[in-house]
N, C-alpha and C positions, 0 to 999 in steps of 0.2 A: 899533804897531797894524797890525794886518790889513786887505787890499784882497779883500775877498771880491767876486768875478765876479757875482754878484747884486747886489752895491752898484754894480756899473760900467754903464756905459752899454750897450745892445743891441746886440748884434752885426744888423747889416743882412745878411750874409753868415756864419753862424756856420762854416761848414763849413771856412773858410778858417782860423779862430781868429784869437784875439786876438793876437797879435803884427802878423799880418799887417796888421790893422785900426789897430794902434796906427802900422805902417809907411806905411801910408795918411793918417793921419791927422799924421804929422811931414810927408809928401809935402807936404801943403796948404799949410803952410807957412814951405814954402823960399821965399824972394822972386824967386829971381831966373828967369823961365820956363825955360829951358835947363838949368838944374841941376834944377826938378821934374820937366821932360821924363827927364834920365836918370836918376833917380830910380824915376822910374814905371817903364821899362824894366825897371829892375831886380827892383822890386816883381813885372811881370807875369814877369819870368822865374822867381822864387822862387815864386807861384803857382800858373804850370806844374810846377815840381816836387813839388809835393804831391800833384797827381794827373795822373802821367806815366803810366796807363793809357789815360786820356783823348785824348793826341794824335794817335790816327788817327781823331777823328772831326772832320764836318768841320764848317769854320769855328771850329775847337777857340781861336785864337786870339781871334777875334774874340769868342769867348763869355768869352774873361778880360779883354779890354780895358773889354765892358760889366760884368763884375763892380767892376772895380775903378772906375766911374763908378759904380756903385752903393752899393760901400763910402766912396764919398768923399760921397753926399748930392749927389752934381751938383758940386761944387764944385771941382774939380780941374781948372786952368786950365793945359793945354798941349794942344799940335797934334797928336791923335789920330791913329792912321795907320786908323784904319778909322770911319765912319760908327755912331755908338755909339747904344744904343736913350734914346730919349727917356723925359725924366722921367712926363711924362703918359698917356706908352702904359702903364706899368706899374699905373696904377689902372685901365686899361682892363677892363672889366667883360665876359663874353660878353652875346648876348643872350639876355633867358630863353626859354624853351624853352614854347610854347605845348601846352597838355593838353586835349586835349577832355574835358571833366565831363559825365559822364554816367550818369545813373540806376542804381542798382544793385540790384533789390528784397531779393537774399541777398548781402551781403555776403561771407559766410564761402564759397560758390560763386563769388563774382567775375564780371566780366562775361563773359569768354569762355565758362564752360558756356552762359551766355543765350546767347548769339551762336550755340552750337554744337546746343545745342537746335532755334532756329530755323532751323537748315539740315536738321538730322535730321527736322522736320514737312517740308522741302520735298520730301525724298527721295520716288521712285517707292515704291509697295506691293512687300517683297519679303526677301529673306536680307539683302539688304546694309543697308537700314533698322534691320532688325529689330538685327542684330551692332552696326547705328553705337549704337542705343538703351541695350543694355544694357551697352556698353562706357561710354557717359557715365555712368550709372544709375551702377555699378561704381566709375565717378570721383566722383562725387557720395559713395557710403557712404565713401570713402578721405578724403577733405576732412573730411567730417563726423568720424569715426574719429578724425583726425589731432589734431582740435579739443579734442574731449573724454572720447578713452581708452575710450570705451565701446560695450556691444554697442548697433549701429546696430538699428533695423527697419526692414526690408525696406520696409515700407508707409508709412514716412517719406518714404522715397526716392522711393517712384511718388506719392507725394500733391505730393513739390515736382516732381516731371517732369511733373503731370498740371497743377500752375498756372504751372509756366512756358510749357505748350506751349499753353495757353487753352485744354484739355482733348481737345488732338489725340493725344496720347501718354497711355493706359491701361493699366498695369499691375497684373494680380492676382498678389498674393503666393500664388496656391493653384496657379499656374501658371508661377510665373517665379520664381528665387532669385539673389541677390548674392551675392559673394564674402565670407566669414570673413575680418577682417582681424582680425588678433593679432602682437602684438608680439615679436620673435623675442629667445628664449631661449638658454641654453648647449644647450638641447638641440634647439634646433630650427637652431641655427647651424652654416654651412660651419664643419665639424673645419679645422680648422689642417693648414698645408703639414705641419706636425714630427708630424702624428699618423700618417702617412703608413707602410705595414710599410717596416721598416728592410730595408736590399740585405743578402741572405746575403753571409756574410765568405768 
């Protein structure tokens, strides 16, 4: 009968393979402390040899002494030469990560056009307003575009600039146009390095 690896216990450390697990696992044991002690030596020297890439980084050892308290489930009773990580830090959790939730009216815009809008109403009267405005506008029909593949109107656009600025930003489509965005083609695409004329011989 066959010991299929899916019928065997989980490797805590797979990286190391099952031999080394099963050598961990006779380590336990041995009765007599002194003989698991050089046991385990041995264990962490064979270890290191699996991945001898690894030993110029540092505390390279000490990171196999806590593997091998790790492959043994904590239960490996001899006189560690280094201060090995504890069972309970390893369920140590981060803590979560606080999000401020906050209102979104267009989703598919996200909060920062809002945000960027409302800096664009605080702008002085002038060229550099007018360039922040229609560069958003511009990002606005690109989102939308992006969304659902199709030709955007102009007057979509300045109708969501005109309610998210509380009707400080007015644009007529008989005076102002966005960018044509279309999906690039074999024929609208950078020709390839190889299309390049060939070097006379």
């Amino acid at each position: 009968m066959y010991n299929y690896n899916t019928q065997l216990k989980k490797l805590a450390l797979p990286e190391y393979g099952r031999n080394i697990q099963q050598m961990v696992d006779y380590c336990c044991t041995i009765p007599d402390k002194d003989e698991r002690t050089r046991c385990a030596y041995t264990i962490i020297k064979t270890m290191g040899n699996i991945f001898p890439q690894l030993r110029d980084e540092a505390d390279y050892k000490h990171k196999l002494w806590d593997h091998l308290a790790i492959m043994s489930d904590f239960k490996l009773d001899i006189d560690y030469p280094y201060e090995i990580v504890k069972e309970e830090n390893l369920e140590t959790k981060p803590e979560p990560v606080k999000y401020k939730l906050e209102h979104i009216k267009m989703r598919h815009y996200g909060k920062i056009i809002e945000r960027m809008i409302e800096r664009a109403c605080e702008y002085p009267e002038g060229k550099e307003k007018d360039a922040l405005i229609m560069l958003i506008a511009n990002h606005m029909k690109k989102v939308i575009y992006l969304i659902n593949k199709e030709d955007v109107e102009d007057a979509k656009i300045f109708k969501d600039l005109a309610f998210y600025s509380h009707g400080k930003i007015n644009l007529d489509p008989a005076t102002h146009s966005l960018h044509q965005f279309k999906e690039a083609t074999a024929a609208t695409a950078p020709k390839n390095a190889s299309n390049k004329k060939k070097k006379k011989k």
